[in-house]
N, C-alpha and C positions, 0 to 999 in steps of 0.2 A: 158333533153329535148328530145321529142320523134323525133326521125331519120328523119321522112316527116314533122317535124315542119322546121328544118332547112330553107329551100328553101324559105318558106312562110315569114320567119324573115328576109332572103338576101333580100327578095323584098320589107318590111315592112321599111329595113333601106334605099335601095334607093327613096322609097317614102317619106321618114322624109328628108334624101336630096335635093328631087327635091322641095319637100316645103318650104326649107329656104334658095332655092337658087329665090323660086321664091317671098317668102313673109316675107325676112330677119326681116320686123318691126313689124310684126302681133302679138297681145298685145292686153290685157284684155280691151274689148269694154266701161267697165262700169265706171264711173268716182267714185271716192274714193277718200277719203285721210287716212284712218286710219281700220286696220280690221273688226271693226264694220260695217261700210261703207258697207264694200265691202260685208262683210255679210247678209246683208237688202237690197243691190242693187240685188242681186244676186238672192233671194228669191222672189222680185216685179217682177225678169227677166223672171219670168214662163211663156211663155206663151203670152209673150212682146217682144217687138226689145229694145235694150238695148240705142236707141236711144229717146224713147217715158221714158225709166227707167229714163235715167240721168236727162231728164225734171222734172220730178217728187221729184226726191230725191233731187236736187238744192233747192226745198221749203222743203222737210221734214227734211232733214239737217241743213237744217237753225233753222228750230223751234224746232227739235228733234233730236238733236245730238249725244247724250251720250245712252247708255243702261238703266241708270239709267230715263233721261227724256221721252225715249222713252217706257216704262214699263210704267211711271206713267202717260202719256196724256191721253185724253178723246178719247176712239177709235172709238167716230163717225169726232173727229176733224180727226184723221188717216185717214179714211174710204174716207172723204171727198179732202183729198190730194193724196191719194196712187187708187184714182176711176178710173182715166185713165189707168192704166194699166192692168185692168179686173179684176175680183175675188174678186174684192176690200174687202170685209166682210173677206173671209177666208184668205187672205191675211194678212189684220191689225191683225186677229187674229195671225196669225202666228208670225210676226215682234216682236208683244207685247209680246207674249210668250220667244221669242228665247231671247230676252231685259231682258224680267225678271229672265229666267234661268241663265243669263250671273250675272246680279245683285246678284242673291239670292245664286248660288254653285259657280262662280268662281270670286268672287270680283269685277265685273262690267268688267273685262276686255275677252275676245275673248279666249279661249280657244285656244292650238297651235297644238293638236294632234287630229287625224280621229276620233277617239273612244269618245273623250269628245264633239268632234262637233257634231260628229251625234246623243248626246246623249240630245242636246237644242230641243226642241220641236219646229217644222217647218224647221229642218234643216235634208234635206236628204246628200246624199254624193254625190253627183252632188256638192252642196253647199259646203258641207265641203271640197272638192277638189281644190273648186278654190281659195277660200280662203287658204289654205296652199301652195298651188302654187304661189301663186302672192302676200301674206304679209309674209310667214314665209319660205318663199326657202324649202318647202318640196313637194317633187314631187308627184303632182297627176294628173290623167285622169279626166275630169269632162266631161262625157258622155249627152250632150243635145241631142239637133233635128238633126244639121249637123252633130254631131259626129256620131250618128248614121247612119245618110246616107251616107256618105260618105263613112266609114268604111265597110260597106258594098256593096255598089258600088265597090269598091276597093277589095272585096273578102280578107277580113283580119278577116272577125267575118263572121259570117251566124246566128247570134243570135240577138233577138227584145230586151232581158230585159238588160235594161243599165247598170246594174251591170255585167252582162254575159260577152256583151263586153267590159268593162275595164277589166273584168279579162281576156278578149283574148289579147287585145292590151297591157297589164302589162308583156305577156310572149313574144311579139315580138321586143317590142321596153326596150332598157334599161333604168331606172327611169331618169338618167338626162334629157332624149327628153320628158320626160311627159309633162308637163306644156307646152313647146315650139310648142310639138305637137299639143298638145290642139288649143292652140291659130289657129295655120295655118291651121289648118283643119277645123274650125269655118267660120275664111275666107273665105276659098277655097270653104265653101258651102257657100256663100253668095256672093262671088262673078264670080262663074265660076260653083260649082258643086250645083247648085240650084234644087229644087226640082222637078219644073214641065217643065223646058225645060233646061238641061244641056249645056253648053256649050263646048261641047266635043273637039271641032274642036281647040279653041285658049286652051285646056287643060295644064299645066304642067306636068302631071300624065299620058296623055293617053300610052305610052310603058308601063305602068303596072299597068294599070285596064281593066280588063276582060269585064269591061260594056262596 
């Protein structure tokens, strides 16, 4: 570890502190019950509040459950389910896709490693993070919107590509806080570190953010 990285990780872990002192239950937004799930919820979430997601997949769960039923539906019946959440057209494509590669290379079931998730077609590693975080206890950063801004608010990344910073926040923080981080800091921009008017003043973070 480079000598002036030091200091930046002491203050990286008081901020993983001060966040699960302040939002001990913060936990994956999107309702699931099985990796699939959370894999297609997760995918719809681009771009969506995971509130408008759950609405959705309540019906597409119900009618297409499995990887296998979900590959073989008529993807305007998709289209016509999965339309509120925007994108809808490259969307179902994606779903159907990441459905059929699960069916057709690894026996209908979810892949448990980065390399084979990101390797489903419509699954970036945003996706493949949260799913291994939250169905298979393997620690990942899953880099969205808040993550970004906060992160950078917070002077822990100075970098836009979301890969850039998980690989900053992978050297500051140690892999068990991944996931836990994750969550709290999703949060924490949705409910205090928001985008167009912060609420700095009721902050848990303000002694160690520079913004």
């Amino acid at each position: 570890m480079p000598r002036d990285l030091a200091p930046l990780r002491t203050r990286a872990g008081r901020i993983a502190r001060a966040l699960a002192k302040a939002y001990p239950d913060a936990d994956c937004a999107l309702d699931y019950t099985t990796p699939f799930e959370l894999l297609i919820a997760t995918i719809l979430s681009a771009q969506c509040t995971d509130a408008k997601v759950n609405e959705v997949t309540a019906t597409l769960f119900r009618r297409f459950g499995t990887p296998q039923a979900l590959a073989e539906a008529d993807p305007a019946e998709i289209e016509a389910i999965v339309r509120p959440t925007g994108f809808y057209r490259q969307k179902t494509k994606s779903i159907q896709s990441a459905a059929l590669d699960i069916v057709e290379r690894f026996g209908g079931k979810v892949p448990r490693s980065l390399e084979e998730l990101v390797s489903l077609r419509g699954v970036a590693r945003k996706t493949a993070n949260v799913v291994l975080g939250n169905c298979f206890d393997v620690p990942g950063l899953a880099v969205d919107t808040h993550m970004k801004r906060v992160n950078r608010r917070l002077g822990l990344t100075a970098r836009e590509d979301p890969v850039q910073i998980e690989e900053d926040l992978m050297s500051l923080l140690p892999p068990e806080e991944w996931t836990r981080y994750t969550h709290r800091v999703i949060h924490h921009g949705r409910v205090c570190c928001v985008a167009r008017k912060p609420r700095c003043e009721a902050c848990p973070l303000r002694k160690d953010c520079p913004a």
